[in-house]
N, C-alpha and C positions, 0 to 999 in steps of 0.2 A: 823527565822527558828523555834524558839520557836511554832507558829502560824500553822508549816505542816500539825499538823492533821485535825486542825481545816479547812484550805484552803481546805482539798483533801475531807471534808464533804457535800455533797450535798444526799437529800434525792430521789435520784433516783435509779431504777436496774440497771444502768450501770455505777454507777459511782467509782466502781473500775476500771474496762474500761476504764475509759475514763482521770482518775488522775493517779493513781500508776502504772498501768498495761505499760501504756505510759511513764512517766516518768523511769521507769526499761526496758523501752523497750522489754518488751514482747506481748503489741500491738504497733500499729502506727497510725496516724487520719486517715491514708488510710484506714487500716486495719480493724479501728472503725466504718466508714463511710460505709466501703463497704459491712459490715455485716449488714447492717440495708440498704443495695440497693440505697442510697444516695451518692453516688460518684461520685465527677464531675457532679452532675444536680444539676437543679434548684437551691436554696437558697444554697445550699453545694459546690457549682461550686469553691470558694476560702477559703475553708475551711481545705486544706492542702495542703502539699507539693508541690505535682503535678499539683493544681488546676489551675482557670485561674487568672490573675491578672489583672486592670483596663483599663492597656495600652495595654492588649491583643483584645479588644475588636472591636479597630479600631472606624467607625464607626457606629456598631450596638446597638442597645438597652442596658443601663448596667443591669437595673433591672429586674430581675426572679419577675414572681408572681405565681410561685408554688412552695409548699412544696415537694411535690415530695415522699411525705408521703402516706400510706391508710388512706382510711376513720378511722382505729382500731387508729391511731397516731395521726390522725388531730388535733390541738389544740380544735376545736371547737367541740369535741364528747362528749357528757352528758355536755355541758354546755351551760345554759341560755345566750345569750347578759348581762343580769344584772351581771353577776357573772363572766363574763370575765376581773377579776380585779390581782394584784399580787399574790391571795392566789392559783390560778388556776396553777403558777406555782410547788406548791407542790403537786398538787391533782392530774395531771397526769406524770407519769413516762414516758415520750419519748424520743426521740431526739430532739423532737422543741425546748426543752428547750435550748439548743446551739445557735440558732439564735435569740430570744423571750431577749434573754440579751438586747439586742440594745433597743427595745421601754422600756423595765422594767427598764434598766439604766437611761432612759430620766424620764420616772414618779419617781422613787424612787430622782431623783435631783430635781423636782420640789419640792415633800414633804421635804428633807431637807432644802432647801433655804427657804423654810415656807412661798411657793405659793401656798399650796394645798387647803385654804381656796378660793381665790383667782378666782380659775376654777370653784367655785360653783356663783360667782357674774359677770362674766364676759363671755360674748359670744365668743371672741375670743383670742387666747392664742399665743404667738409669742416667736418661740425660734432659736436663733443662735447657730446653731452645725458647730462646727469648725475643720478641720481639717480629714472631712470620707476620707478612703480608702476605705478598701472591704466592707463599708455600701453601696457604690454605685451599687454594685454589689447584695445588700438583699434590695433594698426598699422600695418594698413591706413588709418586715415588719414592718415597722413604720406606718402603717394602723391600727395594736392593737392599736392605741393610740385613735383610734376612742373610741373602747371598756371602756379603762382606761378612758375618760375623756370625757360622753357621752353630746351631747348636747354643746361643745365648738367646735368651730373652729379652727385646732389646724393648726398654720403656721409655717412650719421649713424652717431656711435659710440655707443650708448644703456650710459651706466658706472653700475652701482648693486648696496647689496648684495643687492635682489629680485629684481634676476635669481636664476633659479634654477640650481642647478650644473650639469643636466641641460642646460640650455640655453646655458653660459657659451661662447661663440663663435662660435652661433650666428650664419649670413650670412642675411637676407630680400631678395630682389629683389623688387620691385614695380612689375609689369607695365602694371598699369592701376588706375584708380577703385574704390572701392569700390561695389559694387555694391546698386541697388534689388533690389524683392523680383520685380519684371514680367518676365518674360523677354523680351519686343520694347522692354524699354526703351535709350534711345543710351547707358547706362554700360554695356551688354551687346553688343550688335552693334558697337561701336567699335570695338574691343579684346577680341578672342578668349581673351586668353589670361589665367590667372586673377589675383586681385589680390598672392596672396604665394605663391611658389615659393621653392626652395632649389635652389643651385647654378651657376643662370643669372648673368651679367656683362654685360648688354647694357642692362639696365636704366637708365631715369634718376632713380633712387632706390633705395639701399641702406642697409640697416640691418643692422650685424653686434652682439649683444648680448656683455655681459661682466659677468662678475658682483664684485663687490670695490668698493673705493674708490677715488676718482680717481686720487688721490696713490698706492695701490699699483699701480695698473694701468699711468700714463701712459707707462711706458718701454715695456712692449709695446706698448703700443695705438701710440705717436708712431712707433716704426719704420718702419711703413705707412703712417701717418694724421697727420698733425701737421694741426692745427685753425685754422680760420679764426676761428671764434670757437665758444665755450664757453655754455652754454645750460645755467641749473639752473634749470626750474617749479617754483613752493610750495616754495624751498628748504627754509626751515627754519632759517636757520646762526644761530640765538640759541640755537635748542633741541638742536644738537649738537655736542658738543665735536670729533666726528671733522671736521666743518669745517675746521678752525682749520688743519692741512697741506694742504686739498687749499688752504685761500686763498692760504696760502705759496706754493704749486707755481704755482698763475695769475699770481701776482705774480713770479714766477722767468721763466716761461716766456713773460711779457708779450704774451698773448692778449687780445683784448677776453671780457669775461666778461656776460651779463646774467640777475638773478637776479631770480625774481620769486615771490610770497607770497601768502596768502589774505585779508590787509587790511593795510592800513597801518603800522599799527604793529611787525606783524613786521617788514615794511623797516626802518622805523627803527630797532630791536636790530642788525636784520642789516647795517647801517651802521653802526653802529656798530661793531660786530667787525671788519665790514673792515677800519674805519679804525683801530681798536688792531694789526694784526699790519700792515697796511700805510705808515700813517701818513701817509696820505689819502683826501680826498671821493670818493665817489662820484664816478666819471670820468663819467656822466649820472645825473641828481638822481629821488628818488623821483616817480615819474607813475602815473596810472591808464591802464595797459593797456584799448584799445578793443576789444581780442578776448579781455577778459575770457570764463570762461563764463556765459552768462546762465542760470545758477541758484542761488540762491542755498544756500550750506552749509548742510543740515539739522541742526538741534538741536548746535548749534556750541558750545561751552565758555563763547566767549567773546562778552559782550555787544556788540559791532563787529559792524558790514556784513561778511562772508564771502563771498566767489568766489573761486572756482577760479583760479589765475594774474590775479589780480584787481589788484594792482598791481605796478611791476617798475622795475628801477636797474642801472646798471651799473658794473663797475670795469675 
């Protein structure tokens, strides 16, 4: 609690909006959303209340690749390719920065694990994301990783039991940006070709989906893919006993791991459990995540500051 101000601090215009305003309930994510014309579309689709969720999908496509934004909001306005790095998240004030958490969560873990030298000697990059929900639903954002880490091949194994069956294997190339809603804008004329296809190899970002538990999956997924490092957002591992193998299997297969929660204190259960099946610290100590998402969890359970990938540790 000590920590409030600090969490509800993010340098954008809306982020009284979008922390306190909500939290007192005198906005709501609907309310936030809708005043910026982002409700219910594209990347925003599960982004509140009302929105949709993974099993609503049936089976059609999970991943949006538009922003749903104008060109004025697009990520990519007054900004070079070279400069599309973490600093860009403070240099424009929008709302992308709400879903732009997911690729900046996955770079800001590579640089703590102390792989970022790592992406300048190596072509291609391999990481297991364990455990999406509503990322199935933005995955075209994970295309900024192109930006972040120019010149690698960046491979994501996304392992969880929401994937849906229908979709377990599924391969996503990603061509280019997610796209504004202007058609002469430069996330459009750049790059012809659209933001998530199947089938194509040429790509530098890929994401093939699976559906199950780490621990039952690792031996097919590893045949292809064995992981540079391992990546679970909002884990959870206090609140689920299925944890407790896949911690085994990280601790077997001595991958760097970085897990990250919606406050504090889940960290702290969730080190805790580490450290019963491992029987040790945190190989990097509880921090606050700077590409938390700047919104704060609506009508939360629990009386704690709540954000999205809001703090994170690794083993």
């Amino acid at each position: 609690m000590k920590k409030l101000d600090l969490l509800n601090d993010f340098p954008f215009t809306f982020s009284q909006e979008s922390t306190v305003q909500i939290s007192e309930k005198q906005e709501s994510r609907c309310s936030f959303l809708r005043k910026r014309g982002i409700h219910q579309v594209g990347l925003w689709v599960c982004e509140c209340r009302c929105g949709a969720s993974v099993t609503s999908f049936g089976n059609s496509r999970l991943e949006s690749d538009t922003w749903n934004l104008s060109n004025i909001l697009c990520p990519c306005r007054g900004i070079t390719f070279a400069s599309r790095l973490p600093t860009f998240w403070f240099a424009l004030m929008n709302a992308s920065r709400i879903n732009l958490v997911i690729p900046l969560t996955v770079y800001h873990s590579i640089q703590l694990a102390g792989l970022g030298s790592l992406t300048s000697e190596i072509s291609k990059l391999c990481i297991h994301y364990l455990g999406p929900e509503k990322e199935l639903l933005q995955l075209a954002v994970f295309g900024e990783l192109r930006a972040l880490f120019p010149g690698v091949f960046v491979q994501i194994e996304l392992i969880g039991p929401a994937v849906p069956h229908h979709r377990d294997g599924d391969k996503i190339d990603l061509h280019s940006y997610a796209h504004c809603i202007e058609q002469d804008c430069d996330c459009r004329y750049k790059n012809e070709n659209t933001s998530c296809s199947i089938g194509h190899t040429s790509s530098a970002v890929t994401l093939q989906l699976h559906r199950g538990y780490y621990h039952e999956r690792f031996l097919d997924i590893s045949k292809d893919s064995h992981p540079h490092l391992v990546i679970a957002p909002n884990a959870g591992i206090a609140a689920y006993a299925s944890w407790l193998p896949t911690i085994e299997l990280i601790k077997e297969i001595n991958v760097p791991a970085v897990f990250s929660d919606y406050c504090e204190e889940a960290c702290n259960l969730a080190a805790c459990c580490i450290n019963a099946v491992t029987n040790q610290p945190p190989r990097l100590p509880i921090q606050l995540n700077p590409f938390r998402q700047p919104m704060v969890v609506e009508d939360s359970p629990l009386h704690l500051p709540c954000y999205s990938n809001c703090f994170l540790f690794a083993m």
